[in-house]
DRENDO-1510 file (C-alpha; in Angstrom, 1 decimal, always signed):
<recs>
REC; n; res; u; v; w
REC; 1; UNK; +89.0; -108.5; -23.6 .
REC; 2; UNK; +91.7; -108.2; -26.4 .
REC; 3; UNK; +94.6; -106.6; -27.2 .
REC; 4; UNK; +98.4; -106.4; -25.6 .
REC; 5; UNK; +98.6; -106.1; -22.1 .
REC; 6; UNK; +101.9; -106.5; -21.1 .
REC; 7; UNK; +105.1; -104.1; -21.9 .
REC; 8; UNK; +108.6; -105.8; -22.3 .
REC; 9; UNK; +109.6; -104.6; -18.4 .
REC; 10; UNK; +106.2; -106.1; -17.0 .
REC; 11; UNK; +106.6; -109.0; -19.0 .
REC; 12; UNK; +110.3; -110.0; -17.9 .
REC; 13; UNK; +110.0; -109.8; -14.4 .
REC; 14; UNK; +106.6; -111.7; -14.2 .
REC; 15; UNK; +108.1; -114.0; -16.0 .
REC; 16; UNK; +110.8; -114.4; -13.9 .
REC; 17; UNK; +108.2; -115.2; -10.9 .
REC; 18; UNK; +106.0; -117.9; -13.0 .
REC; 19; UNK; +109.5; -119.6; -13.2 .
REC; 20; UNK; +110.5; -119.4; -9.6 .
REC; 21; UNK; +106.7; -120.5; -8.8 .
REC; 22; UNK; +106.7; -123.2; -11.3 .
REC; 23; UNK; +110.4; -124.6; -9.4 .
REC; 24; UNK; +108.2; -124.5; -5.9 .
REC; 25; UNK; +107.9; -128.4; -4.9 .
REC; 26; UNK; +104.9; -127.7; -2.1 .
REC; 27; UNK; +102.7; -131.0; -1.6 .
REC; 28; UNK; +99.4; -129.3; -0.7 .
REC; 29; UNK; +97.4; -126.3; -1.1 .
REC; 30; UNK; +98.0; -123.7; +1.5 .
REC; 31; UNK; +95.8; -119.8; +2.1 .
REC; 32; UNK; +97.7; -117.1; +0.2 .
REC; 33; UNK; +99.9; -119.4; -1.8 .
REC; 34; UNK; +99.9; -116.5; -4.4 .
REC; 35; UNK; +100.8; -113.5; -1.8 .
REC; 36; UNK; +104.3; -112.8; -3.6 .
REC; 37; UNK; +104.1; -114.4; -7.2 .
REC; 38; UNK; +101.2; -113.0; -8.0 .
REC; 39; UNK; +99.4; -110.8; -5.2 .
REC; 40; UNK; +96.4; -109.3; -6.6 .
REC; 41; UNK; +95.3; -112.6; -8.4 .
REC; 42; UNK; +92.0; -112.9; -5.7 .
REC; 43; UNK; +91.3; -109.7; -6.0 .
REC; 44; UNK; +91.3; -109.8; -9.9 .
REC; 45; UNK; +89.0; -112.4; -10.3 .
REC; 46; UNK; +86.3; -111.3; -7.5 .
REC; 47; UNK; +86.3; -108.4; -9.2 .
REC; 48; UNK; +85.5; -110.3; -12.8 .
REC; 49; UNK; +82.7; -112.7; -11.1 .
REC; 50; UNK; +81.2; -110.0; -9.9 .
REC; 51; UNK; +81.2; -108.1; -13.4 .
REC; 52; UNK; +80.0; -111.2; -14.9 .
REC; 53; UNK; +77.3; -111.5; -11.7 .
REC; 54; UNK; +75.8; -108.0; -12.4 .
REC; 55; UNK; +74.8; -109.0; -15.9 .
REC; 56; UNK; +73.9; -112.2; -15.2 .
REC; 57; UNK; +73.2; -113.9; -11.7 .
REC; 58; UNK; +73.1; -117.5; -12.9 .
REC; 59; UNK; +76.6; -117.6; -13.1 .
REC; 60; UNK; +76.7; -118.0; -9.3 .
REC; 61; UNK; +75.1; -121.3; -9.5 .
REC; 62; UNK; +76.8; -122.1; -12.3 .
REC; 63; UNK; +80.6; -122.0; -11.0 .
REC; 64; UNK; +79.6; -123.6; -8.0 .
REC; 65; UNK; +78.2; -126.3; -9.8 .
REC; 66; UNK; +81.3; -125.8; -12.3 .
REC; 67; UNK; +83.6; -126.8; -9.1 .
REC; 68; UNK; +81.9; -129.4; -7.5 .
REC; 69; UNK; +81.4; -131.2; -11.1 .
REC; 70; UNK; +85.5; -130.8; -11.3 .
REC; 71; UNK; +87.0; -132.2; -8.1 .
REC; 72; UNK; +84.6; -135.7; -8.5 .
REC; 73; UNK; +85.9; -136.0; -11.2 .
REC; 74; UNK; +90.1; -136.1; -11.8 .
REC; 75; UNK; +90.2; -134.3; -8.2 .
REC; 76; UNK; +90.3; -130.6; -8.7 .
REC; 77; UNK; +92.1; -129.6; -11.4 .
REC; 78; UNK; +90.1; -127.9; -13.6 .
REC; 79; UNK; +89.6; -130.8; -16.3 .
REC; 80; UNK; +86.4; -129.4; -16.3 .
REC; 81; UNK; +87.5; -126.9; -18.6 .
REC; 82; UNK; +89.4; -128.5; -21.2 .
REC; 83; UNK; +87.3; -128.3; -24.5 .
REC; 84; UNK; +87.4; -131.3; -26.9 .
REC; 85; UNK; +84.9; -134.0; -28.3 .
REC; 86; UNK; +85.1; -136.0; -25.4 .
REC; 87; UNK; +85.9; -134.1; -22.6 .
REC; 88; UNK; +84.4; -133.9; -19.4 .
REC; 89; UNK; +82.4; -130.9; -20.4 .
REC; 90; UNK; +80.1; -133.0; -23.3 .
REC; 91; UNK; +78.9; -135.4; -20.2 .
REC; 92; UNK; +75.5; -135.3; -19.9 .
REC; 93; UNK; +76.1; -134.8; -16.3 .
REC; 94; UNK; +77.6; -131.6; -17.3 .
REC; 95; UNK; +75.2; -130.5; -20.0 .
REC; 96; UNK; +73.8; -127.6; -18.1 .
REC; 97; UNK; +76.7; -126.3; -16.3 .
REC; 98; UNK; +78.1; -122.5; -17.0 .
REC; 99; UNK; +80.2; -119.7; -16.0 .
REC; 100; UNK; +83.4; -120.8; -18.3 .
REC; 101; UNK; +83.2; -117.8; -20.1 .
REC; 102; UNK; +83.9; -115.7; -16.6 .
REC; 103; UNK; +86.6; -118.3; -16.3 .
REC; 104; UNK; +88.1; -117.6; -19.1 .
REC; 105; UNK; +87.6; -113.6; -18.6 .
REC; 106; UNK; +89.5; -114.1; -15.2 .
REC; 107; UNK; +92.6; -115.8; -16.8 .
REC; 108; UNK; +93.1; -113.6; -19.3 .
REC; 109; UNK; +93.4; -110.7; -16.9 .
REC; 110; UNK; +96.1; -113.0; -14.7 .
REC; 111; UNK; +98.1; -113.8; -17.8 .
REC; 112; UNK; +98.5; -110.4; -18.5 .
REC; 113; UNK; +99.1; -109.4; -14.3 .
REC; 114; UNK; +101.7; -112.5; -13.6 .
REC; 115; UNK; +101.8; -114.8; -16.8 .
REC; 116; UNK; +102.2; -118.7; -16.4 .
REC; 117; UNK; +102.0; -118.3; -12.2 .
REC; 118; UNK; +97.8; -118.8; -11.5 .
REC; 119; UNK; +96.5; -121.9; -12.2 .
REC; 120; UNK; +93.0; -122.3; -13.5 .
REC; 121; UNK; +92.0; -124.9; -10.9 .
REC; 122; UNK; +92.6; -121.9; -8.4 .
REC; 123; UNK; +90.2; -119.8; -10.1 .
REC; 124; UNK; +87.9; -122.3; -10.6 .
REC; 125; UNK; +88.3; -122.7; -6.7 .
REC; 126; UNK; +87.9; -119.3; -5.9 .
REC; 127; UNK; +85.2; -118.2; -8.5 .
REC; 128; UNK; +83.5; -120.7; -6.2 .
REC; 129; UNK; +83.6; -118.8; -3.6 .
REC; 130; UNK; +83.0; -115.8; -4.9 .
REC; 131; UNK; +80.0; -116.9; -6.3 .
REC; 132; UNK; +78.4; -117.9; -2.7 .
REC; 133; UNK; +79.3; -114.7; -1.1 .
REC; 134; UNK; +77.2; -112.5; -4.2 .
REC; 135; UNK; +74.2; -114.8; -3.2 .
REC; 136; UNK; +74.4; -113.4; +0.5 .
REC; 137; UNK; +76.5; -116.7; +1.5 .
REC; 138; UNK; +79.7; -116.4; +4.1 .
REC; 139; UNK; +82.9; -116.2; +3.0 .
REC; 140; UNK; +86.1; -118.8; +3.8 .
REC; 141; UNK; +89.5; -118.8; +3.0 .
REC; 142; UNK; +90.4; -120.5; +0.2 .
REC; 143; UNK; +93.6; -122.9; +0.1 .
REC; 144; UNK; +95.1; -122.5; -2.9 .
REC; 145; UNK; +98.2; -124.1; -5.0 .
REC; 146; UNK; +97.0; -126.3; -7.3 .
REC; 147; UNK; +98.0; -126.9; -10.7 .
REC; 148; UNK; +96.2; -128.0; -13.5 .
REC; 149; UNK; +95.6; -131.6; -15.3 .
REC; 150; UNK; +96.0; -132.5; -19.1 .
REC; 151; UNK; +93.3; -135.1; -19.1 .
REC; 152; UNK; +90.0; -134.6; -19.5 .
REC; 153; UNK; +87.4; -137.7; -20.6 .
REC; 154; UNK; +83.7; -137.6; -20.9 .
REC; 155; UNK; +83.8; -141.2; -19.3 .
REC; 156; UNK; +85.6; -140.9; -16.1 .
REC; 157; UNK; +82.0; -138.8; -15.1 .
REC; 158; UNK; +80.4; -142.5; -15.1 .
REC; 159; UNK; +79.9; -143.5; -11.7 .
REC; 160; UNK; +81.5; -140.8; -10.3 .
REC; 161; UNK; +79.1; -137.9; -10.3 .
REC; 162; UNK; +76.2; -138.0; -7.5 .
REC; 163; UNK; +73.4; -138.2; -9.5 .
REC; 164; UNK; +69.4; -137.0; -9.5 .
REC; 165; UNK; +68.1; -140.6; -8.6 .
REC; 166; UNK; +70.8; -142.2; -6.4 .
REC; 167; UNK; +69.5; -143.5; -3.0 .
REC; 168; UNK; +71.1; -141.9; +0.3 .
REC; 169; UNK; +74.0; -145.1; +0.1 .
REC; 170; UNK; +75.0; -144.5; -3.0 .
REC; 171; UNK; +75.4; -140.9; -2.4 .
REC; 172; UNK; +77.1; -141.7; +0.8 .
REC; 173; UNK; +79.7; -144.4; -1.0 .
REC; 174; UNK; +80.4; -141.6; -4.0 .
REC; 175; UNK; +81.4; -139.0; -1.2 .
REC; 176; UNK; +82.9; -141.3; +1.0 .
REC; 177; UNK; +85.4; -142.4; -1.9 .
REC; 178; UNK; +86.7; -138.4; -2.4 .
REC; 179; UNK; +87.2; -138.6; +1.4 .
REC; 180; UNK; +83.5; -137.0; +3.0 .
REC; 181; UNK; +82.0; -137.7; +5.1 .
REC; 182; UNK; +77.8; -137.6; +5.8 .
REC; 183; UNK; +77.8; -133.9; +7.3 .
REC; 184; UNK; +80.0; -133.1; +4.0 .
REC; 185; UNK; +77.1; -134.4; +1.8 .
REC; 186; UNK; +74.4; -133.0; +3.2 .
REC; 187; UNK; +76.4; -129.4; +3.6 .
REC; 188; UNK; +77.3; -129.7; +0.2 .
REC; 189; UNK; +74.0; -130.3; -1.2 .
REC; 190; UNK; +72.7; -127.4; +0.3 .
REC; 191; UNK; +74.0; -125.4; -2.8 .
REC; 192; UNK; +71.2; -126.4; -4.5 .
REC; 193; UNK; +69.9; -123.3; -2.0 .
REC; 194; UNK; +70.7; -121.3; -5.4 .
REC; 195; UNK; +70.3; -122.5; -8.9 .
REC; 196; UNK; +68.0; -124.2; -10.9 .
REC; 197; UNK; +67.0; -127.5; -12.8 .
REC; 198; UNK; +65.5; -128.5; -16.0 .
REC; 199; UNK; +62.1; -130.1; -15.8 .
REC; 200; UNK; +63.3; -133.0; -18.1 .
REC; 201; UNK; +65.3; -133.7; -14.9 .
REC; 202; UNK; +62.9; -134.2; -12.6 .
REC; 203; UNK; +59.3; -134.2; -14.3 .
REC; 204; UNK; +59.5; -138.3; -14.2 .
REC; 205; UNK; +58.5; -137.8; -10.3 .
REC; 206; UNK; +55.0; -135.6; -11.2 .
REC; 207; UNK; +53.1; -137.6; -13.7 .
REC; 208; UNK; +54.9; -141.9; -13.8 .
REC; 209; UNK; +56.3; -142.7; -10.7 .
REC; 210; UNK; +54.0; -144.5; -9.0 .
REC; 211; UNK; +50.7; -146.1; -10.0 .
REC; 212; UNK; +49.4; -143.0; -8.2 .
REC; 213; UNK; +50.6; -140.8; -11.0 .
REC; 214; UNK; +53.5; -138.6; -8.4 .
REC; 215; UNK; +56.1; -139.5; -6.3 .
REC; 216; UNK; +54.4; -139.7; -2.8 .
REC; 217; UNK; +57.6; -138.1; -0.9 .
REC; 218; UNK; +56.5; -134.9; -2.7 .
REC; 219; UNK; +53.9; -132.5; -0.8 .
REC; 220; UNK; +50.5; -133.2; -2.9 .
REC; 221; UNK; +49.9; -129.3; -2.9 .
REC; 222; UNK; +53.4; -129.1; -4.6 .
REC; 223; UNK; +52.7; -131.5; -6.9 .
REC; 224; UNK; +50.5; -129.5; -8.8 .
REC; 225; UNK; +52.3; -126.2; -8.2 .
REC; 226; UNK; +55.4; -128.3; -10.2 .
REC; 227; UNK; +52.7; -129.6; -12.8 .
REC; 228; UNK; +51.8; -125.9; -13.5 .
REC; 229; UNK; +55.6; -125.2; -14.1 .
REC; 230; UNK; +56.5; -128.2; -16.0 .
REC; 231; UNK; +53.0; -129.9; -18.3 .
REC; 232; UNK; +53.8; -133.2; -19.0 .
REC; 233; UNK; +54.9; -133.9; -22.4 .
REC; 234; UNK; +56.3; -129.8; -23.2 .
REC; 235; UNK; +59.5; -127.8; -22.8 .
REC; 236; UNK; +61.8; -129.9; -20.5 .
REC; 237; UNK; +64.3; -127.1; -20.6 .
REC; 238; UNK; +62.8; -125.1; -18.7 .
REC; 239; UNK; +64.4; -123.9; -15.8 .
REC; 240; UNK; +62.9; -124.3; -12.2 .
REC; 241; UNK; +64.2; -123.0; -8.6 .
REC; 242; UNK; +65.8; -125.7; -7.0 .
REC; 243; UNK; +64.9; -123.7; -3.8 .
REC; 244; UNK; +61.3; -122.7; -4.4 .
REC; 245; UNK; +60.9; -119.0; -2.4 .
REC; 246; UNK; +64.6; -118.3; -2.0 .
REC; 247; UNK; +66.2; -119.5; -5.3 .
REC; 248; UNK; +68.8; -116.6; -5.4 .
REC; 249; UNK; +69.9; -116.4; -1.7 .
REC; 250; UNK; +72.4; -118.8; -0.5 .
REC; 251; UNK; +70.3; -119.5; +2.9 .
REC; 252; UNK; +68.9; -122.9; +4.6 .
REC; 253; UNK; +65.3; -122.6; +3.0 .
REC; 254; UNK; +66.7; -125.2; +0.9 .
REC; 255; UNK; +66.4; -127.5; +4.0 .
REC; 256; UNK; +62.9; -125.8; +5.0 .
REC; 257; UNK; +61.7; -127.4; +1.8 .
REC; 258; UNK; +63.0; -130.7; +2.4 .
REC; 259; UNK; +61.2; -130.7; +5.9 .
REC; 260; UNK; +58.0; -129.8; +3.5 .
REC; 261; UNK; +58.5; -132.3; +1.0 .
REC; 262; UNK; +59.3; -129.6; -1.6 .
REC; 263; UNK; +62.8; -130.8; -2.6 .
REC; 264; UNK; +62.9; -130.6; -6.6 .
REC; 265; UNK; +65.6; -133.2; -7.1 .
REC; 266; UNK; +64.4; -137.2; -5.8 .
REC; 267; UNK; +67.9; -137.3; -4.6 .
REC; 268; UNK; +67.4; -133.9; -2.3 .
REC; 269; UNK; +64.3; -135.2; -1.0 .
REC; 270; UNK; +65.6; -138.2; +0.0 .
REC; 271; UNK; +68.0; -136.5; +2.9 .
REC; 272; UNK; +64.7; -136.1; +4.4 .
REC; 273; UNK; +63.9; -140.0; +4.0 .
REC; 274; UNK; +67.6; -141.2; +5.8 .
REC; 275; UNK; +67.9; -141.1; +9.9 .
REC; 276; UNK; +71.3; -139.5; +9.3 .
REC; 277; UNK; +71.2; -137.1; +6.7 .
REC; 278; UNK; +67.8; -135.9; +8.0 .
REC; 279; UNK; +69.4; -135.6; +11.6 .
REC; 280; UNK; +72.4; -133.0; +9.6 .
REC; 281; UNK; +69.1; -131.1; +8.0 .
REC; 282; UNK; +67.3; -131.0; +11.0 .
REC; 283; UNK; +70.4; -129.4; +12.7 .
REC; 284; UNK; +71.0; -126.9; +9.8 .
REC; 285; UNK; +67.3; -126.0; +11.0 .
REC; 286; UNK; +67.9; -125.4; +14.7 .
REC; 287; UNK; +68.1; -121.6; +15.2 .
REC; 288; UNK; +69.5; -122.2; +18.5 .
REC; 289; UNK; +70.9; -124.6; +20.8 .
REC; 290; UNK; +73.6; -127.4; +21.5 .
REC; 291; UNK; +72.4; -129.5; +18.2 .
REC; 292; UNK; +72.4; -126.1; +15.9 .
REC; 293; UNK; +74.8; -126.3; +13.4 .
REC; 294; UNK; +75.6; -123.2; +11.2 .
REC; 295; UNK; +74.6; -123.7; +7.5 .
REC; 296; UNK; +77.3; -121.0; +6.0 .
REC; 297; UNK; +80.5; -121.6; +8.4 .
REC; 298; UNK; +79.8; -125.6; +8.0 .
REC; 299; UNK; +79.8; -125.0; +3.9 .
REC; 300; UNK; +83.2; -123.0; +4.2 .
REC; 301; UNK; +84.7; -126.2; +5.6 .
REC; 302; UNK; +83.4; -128.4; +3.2 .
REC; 303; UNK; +84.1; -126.6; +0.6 .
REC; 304; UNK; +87.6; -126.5; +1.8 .
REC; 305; UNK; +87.7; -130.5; +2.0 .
REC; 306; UNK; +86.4; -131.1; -1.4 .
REC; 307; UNK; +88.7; -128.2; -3.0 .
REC; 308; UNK; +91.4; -130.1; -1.5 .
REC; 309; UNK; +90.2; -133.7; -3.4 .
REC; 310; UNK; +93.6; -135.3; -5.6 .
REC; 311; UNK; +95.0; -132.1; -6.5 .
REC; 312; UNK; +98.1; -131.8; -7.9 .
REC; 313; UNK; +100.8; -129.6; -6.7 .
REC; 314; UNK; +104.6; -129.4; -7.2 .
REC; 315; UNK; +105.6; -130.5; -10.4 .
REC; 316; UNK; +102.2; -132.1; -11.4 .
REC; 317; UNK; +100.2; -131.1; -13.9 .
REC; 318; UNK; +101.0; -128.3; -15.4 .
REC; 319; UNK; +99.8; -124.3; -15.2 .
REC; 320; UNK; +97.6; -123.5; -18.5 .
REC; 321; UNK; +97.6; -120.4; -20.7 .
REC; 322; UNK; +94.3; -120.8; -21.5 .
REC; 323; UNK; +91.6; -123.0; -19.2 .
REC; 324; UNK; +90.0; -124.7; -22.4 .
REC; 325; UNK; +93.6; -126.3; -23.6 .
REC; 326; UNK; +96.3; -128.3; -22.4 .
REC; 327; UNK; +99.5; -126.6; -23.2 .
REC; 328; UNK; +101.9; -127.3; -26.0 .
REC; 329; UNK; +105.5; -127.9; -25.1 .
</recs>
């Protein structure tokens, strides 16, 4: 989108809210924290995921991903996407991650509705959510308020980004530091129900794991279904469902395949291997009854919990003009 989109009456009195919102001195997030300053902002970027969804459905998984890498790192405040040599973005971690183009789409359109008021965090936040309910997911409300960082290192990613080989106890220590708990984990890794991964990523656990050639936790039938996807020693780019049958519906097949021995990722599979995380997956599972737990309504209120992880509100941080810079005073 280019061009001029504001005229000099728009322009003054937005501007005249981004200063009154940038004087507010809140201390946490709160739903509909942009009702007056700015009231269409949730509006304008639904509309602009789903735009950017029509054309291209990976973005779903992509922005989720895009917000969970965020708030583990910094807390959520969009340091995610801050270009620069080193930023977060060049982690290997975050290598594969996308959707900052709809990012940036979204804040153009809010600089030009109510200039300086919408921080990119909060569309980062709620492109999030978006993103789930276009895959078929439930919606929550999203608490919003936060304000952007000005830092953004490629090394603060070490050690704190779950990663594809860590055992249940490190996964439970990396959550349990940004203040989640077990059920938030295993809630939260069910949004590998949509998505994909590289077979560089996980191809280690088909051919050298063991001196029986695969990793034994995976399903021998699936073995060579992932073989047939992914030949040893070829394309490791290629992209494969994380959630083999439903890989574009945000549903609790993702689970089902754990139960199976199907989970892609060693780390997934593992919440099959743990008495607690396999109790929360066999719960997600229960259609009915006292132990049932509801995948979608239990993901809204994790969600909400990690949003909320060291944001900055007030006078920290700042609100960017554009996500991929800092601004320049």
């Amino acid at each position: 989108m280019e061009g001029n989109c504001f005229n000099q009456t728009v322009f003054l009195f937005t501007l005249l809210l981004a200063i009154a919102a940038s004087s507010v001195r809140g201390h946490s997030t709160r739903v509909g924290f942009y009702s007056s300053t700015c009231p269409r902002a949730e509006s304008i970027i639904k509309s602009t995921v789903e735009s950017h969804f029509k054309l291209d459905p990976t973005i779903a998984p992509g922005l989720l991903r895009m917000h969970f890498h965020d708030c583990f790192v910094r807390g959520c405040d969009a340091s995610i996407l801050i270009d620069g040599p080193n930023a977060e973005k060049t982690a290997p971690a975050s290598q594969f991650l996308k959707g900052y183009k709809v990012i940036d789409d979204a804040k153009f359109q809010l600089e030009c509705e109510c200039p300086g008021v919408v921080s990119c965090a909060d569309i980062l936040a709620l492109a999030a959510r978006d993103s789930v309910v276009l895959t078929k997911g439930t919606s929550w409300a999203v608490p919003t308020g936060r304000r952007d960082g000005t830092v953004s290192k490629a090394s603060d990613t070490n050690g704190n980004m779950p990663g594809f080989q860590d055992t249940v106890d490190v996964l439970k220590q990396k959550f349990a530091a940004k203040g989640l708990n077990t059920r938030d984990l295993v809630t939260l890794v069910g949004a590998h129900t949509i998505g994909t991964a590289a077979c560089e990523v996980f191809s280690y656990r088909l051919y050298n794991f063991a001196s029986t050639g695969a990793d034994p936790s995976i399903n021998p039938a699936f073995v060579s279904h992932l073989q047939a996807l992914c030949p040893q020693n070829r394309d490791g780019s290629r992209q494969i469902a994380l959630d083999t049958g439903s890989a574009d519906r945000f549903d609790t097949s993702f689970f089902a395949n754990l139960r199976e021995g199907k989970g892609i990722l060693e780390s997934d599979q593992r919440l099959w291997t743990d008495d607690l995380t396999k109790k929360f997956v066999q719960r997600f599972l229960e259609v009915r009854g006292s132990l049932g737990l509801s995948f979608n309504v239990e993901f809204g209120k994790s969600m909400v919990k990690m949003s909320n992880i060291e944001v900055k509100t007030g006078t920290m941080g700042e609100i960017r003009k554009v996500c991929s810079k800092v601004n320049e005073y």
